[in-house]
C-alpha positions in Angstrom: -22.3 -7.1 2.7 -21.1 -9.0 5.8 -22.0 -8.5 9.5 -20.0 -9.6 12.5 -21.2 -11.0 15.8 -22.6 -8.2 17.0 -24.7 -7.6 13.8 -22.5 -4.7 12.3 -22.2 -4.5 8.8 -18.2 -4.5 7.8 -18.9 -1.1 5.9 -20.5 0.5 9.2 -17.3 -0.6 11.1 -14.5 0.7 8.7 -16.4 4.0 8.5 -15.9 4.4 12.6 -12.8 3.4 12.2 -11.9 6.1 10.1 -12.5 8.6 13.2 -10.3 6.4 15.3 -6.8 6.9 16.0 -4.4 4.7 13.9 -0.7 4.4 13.5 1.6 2.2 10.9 4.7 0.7 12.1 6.6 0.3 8.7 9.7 -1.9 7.9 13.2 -0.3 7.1 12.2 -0.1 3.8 9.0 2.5 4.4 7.0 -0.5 4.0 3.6 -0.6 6.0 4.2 -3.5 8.0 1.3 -3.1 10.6 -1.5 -1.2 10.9 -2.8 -0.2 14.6 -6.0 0.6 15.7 -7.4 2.1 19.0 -10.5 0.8 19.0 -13.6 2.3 21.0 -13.3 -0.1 23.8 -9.8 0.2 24.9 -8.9 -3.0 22.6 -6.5 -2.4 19.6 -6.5 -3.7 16.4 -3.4 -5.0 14.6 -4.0 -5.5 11.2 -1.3 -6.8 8.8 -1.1 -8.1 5.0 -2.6 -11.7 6.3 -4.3 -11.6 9.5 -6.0 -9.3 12.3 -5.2 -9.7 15.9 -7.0 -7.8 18.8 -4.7 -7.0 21.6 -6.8 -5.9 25.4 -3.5 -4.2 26.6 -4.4 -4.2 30.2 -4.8 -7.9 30.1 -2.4 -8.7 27.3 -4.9 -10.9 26.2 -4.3 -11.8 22.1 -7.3 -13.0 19.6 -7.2 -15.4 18.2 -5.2 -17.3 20.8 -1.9 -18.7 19.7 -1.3 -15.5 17.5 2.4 -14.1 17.5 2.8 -10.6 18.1 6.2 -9.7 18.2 7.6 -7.2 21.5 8.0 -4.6 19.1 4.3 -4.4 18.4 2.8 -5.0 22.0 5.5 -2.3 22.8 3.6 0.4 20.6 -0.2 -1.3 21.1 0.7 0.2 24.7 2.1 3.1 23.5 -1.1 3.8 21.2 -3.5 2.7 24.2 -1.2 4.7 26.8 -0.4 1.7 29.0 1.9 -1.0 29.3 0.9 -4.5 28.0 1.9 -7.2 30.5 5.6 -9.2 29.6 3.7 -12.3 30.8 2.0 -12.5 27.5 4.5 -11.4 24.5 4.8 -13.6 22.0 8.1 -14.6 20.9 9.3 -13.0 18.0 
């Protein structure tokens, strides 16, 4: 079993987040493309098939820096954290 940075085991964390509220954004095909998390702190998780990105969206600060999130995505992390991620740091698409 692996633990974080904190010291949280990866099974305690996926058992919160089954009480947290999560949305899919799929492709045209019905195909889960991403996977969105509100997490406890106001961050959201954006899981997809190859990497997880954290998104603060009152900052519009990403981790790990560098990742591209397309607009489409920060548009609905705000919508799932009921604010408005800053333009000044989308990704391009």
């Amino acid at each position: 079993m692996s633990t974080n940075a904190t010291g949280e085991t990866a099974d305690a964390m996926s058992d919160i987040e089954k009480y947290l509220t999560t949305t899919e954004l799929l492709d045209c095909q019905g195909r889960v493309q991403h996977t969105l998390t509100l997490m406890i702190d106001g961050r959201v998780k954006i899981r997809r098939a190859s990497s997880t990105i954290i998104v603060e969206p009152s900052t519009g600060h990403i981790e790990p820096a560098g990742s591209i999130v397309p607009d489409h995505v920060l548009h609905a992390v705000g919508e799932l954290a009921g604010q408005r991620v800053p333009a000044l740091h989308r990704r391009p698409t």
